[in-house]
C-alpha positions as a printed Julia matrix, in Angstrom:
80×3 Matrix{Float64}:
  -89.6   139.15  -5.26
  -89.68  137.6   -1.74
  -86.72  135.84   0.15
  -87.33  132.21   1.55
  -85.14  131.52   5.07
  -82.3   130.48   3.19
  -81.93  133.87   1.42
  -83.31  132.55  -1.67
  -85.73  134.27  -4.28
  -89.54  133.7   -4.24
  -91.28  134.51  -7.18
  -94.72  135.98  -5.45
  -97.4   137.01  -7.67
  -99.74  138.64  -5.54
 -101.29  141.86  -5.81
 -100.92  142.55  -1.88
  -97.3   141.51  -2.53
  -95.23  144.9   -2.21
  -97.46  145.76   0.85
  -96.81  142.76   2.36
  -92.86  142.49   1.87
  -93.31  146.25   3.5
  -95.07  145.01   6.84
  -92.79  142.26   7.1
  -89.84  144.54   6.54
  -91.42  147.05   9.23
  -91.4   144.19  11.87
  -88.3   143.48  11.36
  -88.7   139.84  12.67
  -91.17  141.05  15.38
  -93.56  137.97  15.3
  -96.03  140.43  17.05
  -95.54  143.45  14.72
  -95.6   140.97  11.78
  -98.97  138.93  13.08
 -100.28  143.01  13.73
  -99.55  144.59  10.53
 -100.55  141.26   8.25
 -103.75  141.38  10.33
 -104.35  144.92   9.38
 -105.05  143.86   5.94
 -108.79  143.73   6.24
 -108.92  143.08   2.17
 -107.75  139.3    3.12
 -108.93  139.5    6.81
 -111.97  141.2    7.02
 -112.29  143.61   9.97
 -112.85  140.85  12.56
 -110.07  138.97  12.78
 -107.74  141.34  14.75
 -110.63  141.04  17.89
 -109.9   137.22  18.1
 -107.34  137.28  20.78
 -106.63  133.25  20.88
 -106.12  133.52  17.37
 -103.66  136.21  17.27
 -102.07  134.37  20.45
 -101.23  130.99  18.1
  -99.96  132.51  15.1
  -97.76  134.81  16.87
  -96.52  131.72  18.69
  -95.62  130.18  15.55
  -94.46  132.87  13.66
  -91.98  132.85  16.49
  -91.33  129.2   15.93
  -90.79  129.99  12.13
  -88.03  132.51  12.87
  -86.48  130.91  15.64
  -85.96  127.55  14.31
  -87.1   127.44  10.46
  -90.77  126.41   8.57
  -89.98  122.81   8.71
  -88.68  122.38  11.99
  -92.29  124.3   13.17
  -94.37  122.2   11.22
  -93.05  118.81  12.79
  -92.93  120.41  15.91
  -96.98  121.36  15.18
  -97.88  117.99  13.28
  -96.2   115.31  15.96
């Protein structure tokens, strides 16, 4: 079970789930441990991603956004 930013439930059926909820856990709200350990997941990934460096740069930036000030709040901020 996952936990939107309101504290709600999130029924996620995902086989990565558990592993996931762990890395995010790990970070403890670390947008850079979070992008890092997500990343590391070279099942969904592949083992290129982590080498793109302007990649990592945005999503870190907005996983930042997304704890700072919310998933809709970042999205108008991305979308104008």
């Amino acid at each position: 079970m996952g936990i939107d930013e309101k504290g709600g439930n999130i029924d996620v059926r995902d086989p990565l789930a558990m592993r996931m909820m762990a890395i995010a856990a790990g970070a403890g709200g670390d947008p850079e441990e979070l992008y890092e350990g997500l990343v590391g997941l070279t099942e969904v990934f592949g083992d290129d991603l982590a080498d793109n460096e302007v990649f990592g740069a945005d999503v870190v930036e907005h996983l930042d956004s997304l704890f700072d000030v919310g998933a809709a709040e970042t999205v108008r901020e991305i979308v104008g």
